[in-house]
C-alpha positions in Angstrom: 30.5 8.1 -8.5 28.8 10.2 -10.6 25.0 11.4 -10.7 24.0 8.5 -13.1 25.5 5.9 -10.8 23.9 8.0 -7.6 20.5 8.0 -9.5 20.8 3.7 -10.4 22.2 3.3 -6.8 19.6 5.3 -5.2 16.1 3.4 -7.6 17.4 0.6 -6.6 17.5 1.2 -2.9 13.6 2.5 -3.3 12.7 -0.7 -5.1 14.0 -2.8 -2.6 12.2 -0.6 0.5 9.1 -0.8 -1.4 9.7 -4.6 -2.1 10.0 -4.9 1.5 7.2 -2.8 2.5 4.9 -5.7 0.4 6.4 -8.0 1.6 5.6 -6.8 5.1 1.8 -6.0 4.4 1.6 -9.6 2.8 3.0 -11.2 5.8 0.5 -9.2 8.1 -2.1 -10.3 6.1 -1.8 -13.8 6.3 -0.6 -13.4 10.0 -4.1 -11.8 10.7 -5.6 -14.7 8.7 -4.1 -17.5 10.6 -4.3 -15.9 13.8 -0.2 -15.8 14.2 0.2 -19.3 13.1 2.2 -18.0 9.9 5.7 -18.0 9.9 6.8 -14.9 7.5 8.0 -14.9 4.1 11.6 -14.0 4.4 13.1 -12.1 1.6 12.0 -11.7 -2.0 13.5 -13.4 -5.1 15.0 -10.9 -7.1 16.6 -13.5 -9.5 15.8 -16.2 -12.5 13.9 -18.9 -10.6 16.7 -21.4 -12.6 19.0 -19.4 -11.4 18.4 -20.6 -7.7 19.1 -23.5 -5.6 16.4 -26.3 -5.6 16.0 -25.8 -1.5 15.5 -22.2 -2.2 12.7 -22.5 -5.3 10.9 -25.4 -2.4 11.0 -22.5 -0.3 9.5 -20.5 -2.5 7.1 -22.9 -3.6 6.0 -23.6 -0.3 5.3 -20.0 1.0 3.3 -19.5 -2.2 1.2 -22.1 -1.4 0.7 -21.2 2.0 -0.5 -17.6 1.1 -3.1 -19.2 -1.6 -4.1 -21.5 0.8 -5.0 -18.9 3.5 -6.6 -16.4 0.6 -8.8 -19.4 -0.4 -9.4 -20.1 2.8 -11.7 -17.1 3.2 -13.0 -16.6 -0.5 -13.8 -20.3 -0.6 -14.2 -21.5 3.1 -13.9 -25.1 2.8 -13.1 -25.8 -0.8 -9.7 -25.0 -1.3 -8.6 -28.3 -2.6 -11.0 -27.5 -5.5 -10.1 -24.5 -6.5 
């Protein structure tokens, strides 16, 4: 390997540790906001969304949603559906 590859090899490693650090402060976020009822998100999707299985964009989907709903949820107490 050779100090281009090390360099590649080693960005790549940091941008998955800081992917995973957001991904960590998201899910405490909306753990603190539900009061632990939150199951985490799992991993991040670091591919085309067409390139993914149809269970895995629901996943995705569904997660989404759940953050959104739980941000709206203190912005706009009550009138989530609306927004």
């Amino acid at each position: 390997m050779n100090e281009e590859d090390d360099a590649e090899v080693s960005l790549w490693i940091d941008e998955k540790e800081l992917q995973h650090e957001k991904r960590e402060t998201l899910n405490n976020a909306v753990a603190k906001l539900t009061e632990g009822r939150y199951s985490p998100i799992a991993s991040t999707l670091n591919t085309s969304w067409n390139d993914v299985s149809m269970t895995q964009q629901k996943y995705y989907q569904r997660k989404m949603k759940e953050v959104i709903q739980k941000a709206l949820s203190v912005v706009v107490p009550g009138q989530e559906e609306q927004m």
